[in-house]
N, C-alpha and C positions, 0 to 999 in steps of 0.2 A: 680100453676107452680112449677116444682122441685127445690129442694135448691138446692146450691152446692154439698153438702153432699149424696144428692140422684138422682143426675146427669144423665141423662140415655147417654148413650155413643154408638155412630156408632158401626156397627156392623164388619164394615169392618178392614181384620184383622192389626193391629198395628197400628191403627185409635185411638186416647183418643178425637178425638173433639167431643162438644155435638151435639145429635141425633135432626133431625128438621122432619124427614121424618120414615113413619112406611110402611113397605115394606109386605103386606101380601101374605102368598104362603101356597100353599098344595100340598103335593107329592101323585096325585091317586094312586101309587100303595101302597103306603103306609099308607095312611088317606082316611078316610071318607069326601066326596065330599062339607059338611057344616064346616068342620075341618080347621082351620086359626092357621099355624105357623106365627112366626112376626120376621124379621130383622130391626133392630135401622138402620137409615143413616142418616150422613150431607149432605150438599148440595154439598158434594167434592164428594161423593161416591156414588149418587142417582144411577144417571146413570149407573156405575159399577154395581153394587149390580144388579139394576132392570132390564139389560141383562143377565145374570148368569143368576138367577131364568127365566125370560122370554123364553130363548135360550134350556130351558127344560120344559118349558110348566108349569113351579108352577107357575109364576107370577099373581095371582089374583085383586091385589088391592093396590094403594101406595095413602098413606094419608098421611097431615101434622101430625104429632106428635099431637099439640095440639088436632084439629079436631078429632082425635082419642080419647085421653081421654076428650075429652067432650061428645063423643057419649057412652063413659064408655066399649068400644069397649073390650076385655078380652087383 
């Protein structure tokens, strides 16, 4: 689990709560179709967050944080 000190923090912007949710997305025009960009969310921002990305077609995948680093996901 992370310390304090290496806290992973929401992505969303002027958000400092810690992250519980891993948001994954890939922009086709831009990335190769096996390519996983990652957005940090709490449970205040999930939602927000995973419309954006959705509303443009990146939204691929939203995992619990932990679940994520347990599958040692990059």
């Amino acid at each position: 689990m992370n310390s304090p000190e290496n806290a992973v923090i929401c992505s969303a912007k002027g958000c400092r709560a810690a992250a519980v949710w891993v948001l994954a997305w890939n922009n086709p025009k831009l990335h190769t179709p096996d390519r996983r960009k990652t957005w940090l969310a709490c449970d205040e921002h999930r939602e927000h967050l995973s419309n954006f990305l959705a509303l443009r077609g990146f939204l691929k995948d939203v995992v619990a944080l932990e679940e994520w680093e347990e599958r040692g996901a990059p």
